[in-house]
C-alpha positions as CSV (number, residue, x, y, z in Angstrom):
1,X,42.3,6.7,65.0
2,X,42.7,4.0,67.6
3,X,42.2,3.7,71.2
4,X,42.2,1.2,74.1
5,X,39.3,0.9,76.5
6,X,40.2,2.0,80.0
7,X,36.4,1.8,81.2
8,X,33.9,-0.9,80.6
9,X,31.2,0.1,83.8
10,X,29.2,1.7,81.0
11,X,29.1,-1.5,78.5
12,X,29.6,-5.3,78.3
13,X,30.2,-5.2,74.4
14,X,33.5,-4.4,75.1
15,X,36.7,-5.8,76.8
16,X,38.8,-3.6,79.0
17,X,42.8,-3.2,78.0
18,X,41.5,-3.8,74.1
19,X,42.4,-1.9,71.2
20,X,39.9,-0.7,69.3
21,X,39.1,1.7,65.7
22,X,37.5,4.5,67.0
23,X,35.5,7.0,64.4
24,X,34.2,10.8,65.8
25,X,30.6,10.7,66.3
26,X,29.7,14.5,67.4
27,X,31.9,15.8,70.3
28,X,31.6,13.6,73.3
29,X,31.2,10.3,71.3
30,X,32.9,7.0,69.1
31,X,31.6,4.4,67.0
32,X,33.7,1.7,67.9
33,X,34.9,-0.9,65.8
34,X,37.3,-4.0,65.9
35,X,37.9,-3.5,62.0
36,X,39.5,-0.1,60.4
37,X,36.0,0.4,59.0
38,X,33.3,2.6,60.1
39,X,30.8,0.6,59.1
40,X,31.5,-2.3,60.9
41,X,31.2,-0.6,64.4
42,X,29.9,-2.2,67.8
43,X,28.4,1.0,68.9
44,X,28.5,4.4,70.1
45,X,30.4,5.4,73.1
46,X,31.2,8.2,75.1
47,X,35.0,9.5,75.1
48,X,35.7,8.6,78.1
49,X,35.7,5.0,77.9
50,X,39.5,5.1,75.8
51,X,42.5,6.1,75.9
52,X,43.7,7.2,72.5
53,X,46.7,5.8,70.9
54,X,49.3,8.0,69.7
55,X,49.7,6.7,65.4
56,X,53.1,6.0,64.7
57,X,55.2,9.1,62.7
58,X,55.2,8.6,59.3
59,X,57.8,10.1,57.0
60,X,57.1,12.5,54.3
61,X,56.9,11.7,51.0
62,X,60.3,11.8,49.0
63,X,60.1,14.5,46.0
64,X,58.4,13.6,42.7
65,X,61.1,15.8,41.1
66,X,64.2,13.6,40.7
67,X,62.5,10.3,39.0
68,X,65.2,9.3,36.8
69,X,64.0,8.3,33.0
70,X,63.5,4.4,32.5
71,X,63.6,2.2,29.5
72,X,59.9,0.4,29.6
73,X,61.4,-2.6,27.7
74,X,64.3,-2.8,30.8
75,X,64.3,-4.7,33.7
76,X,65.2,-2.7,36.5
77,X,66.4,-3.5,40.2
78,X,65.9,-1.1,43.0
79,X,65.1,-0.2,46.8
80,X,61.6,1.1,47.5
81,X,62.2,3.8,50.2
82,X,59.2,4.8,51.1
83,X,54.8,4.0,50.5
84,X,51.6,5.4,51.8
85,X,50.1,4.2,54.6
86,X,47.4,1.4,53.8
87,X,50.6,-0.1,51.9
88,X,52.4,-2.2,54.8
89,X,51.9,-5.0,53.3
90,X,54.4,-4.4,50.3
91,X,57.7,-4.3,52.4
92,X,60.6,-2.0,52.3
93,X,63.4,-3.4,50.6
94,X,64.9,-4.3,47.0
95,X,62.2,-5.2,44.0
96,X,62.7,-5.6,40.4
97,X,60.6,-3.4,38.5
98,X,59.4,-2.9,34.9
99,X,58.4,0.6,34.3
100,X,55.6,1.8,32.4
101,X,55.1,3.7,29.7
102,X,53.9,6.5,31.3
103,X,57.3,7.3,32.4
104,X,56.2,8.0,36.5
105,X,55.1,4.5,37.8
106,X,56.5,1.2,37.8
107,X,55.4,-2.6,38.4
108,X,56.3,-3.5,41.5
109,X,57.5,-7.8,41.3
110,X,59.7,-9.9,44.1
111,X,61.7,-12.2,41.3
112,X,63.4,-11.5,38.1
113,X,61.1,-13.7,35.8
114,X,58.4,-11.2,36.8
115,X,55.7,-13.7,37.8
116,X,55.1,-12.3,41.5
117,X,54.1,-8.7,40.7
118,X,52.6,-6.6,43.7
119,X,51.6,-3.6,42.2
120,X,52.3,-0.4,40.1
121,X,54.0,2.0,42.5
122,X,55.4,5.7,41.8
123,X,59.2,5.7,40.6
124,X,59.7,8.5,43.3
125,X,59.3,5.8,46.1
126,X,62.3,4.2,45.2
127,X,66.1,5.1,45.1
128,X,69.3,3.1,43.8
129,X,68.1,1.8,40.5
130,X,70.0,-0.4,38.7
131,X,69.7,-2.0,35.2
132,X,69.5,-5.5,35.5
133,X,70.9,-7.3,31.9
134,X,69.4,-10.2,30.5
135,X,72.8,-12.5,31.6
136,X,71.4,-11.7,35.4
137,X,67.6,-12.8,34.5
138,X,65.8,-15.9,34.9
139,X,64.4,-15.8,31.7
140,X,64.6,-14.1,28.3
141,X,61.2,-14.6,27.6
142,X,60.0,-11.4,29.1
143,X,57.1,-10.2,27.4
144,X,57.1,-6.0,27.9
145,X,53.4,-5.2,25.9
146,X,51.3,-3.0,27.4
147,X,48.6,-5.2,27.8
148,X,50.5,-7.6,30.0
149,X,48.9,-6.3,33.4
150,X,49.6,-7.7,36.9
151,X,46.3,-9.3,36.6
152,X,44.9,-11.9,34.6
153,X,41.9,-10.9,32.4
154,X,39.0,-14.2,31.1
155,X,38.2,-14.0,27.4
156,X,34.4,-12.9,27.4
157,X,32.2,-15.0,24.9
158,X,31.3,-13.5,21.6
159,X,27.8,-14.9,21.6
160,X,25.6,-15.1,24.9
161,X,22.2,-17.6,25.4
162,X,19.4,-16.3,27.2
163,X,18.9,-18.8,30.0
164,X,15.4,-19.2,31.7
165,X,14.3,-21.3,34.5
166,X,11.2,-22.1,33.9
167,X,11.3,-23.6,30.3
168,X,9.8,-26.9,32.1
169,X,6.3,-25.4,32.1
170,X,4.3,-25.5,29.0
């Protein structure tokens, strides 16, 4: 939760009219924090001190029980409706997506050729999916294996050497 600091007679660590992370720390206390991580906290303060901040309203979650059934070797073009919170980042709006095999998730990606891909999100998140055909697409060169991942993976070595820092001393 978040709060701002109405009171600082108590403390100089922090600045009045400030927005801070507050996390519960028994019944009359916060550990306060400038980061949304409890770990990271200033301190422990009294209640008092803040005025909590009302979190925004966020929608429920549309139903899982209307995904539509996907090609995995399609393209597809649609609006993503609706993400968890943590997921701001990835903007509501109109993606291309390549669904996976698993039938309930897609890869998330901004352009046709697929080379900006922003994640793997459920297909009941989005609404208004529409096949786009290879005419429409940047390029035909799409490869749709299962091992092509959003992330690239380094070759590991076959062999390894055993390196030691001291081989100067005899």
């Amino acid at each position: 939760m978040q709060g701002i600091c109405v009171d600082t007679s108590l403390t100089m660590v922090l600045e009045k009219g400030k927005k801070y992370f507050l996390f519960l720390n028994g019944p009359d206390h916060y550990y306060v924090s400038k980061f949304p991580e409890a770990n990271s906290h200033q301190g422990c303060f009294p209640k008092s001190l803040f005025q909590i901040i009302q979190e925004d309203e966020w929608p429920p979650e549309p139903s899982a029980g209307n995904v539509p059934v996907l090609d995995s070797s399609k393209i597809y073009e649609a609006k993503l409706i609706w993400r968890k919170r943590g997921y701001e980042q990835v903007k509501l709006g109109t993606y291309y997506l390549r669904p996976a095999r698993t039938g309930t998730h897609a890869y998330l990606y901004e352009d046709k050729s697929l080379k900006q891909c922003r994640g793997c999100f459920p297909l009941h998140w989005f609404a208004d999916f529409r096949e786009v055909n290879e005419e429409e697409s940047e390029t035909n060169e799409v490869v749709f294996e299962e091992e092509t991942l959003c992330e690239t993976k380094e070759e590991m070595p076959d062999t390894f050497e055993q390196m030691c820092i001291f081989d100067f001393i005899e």
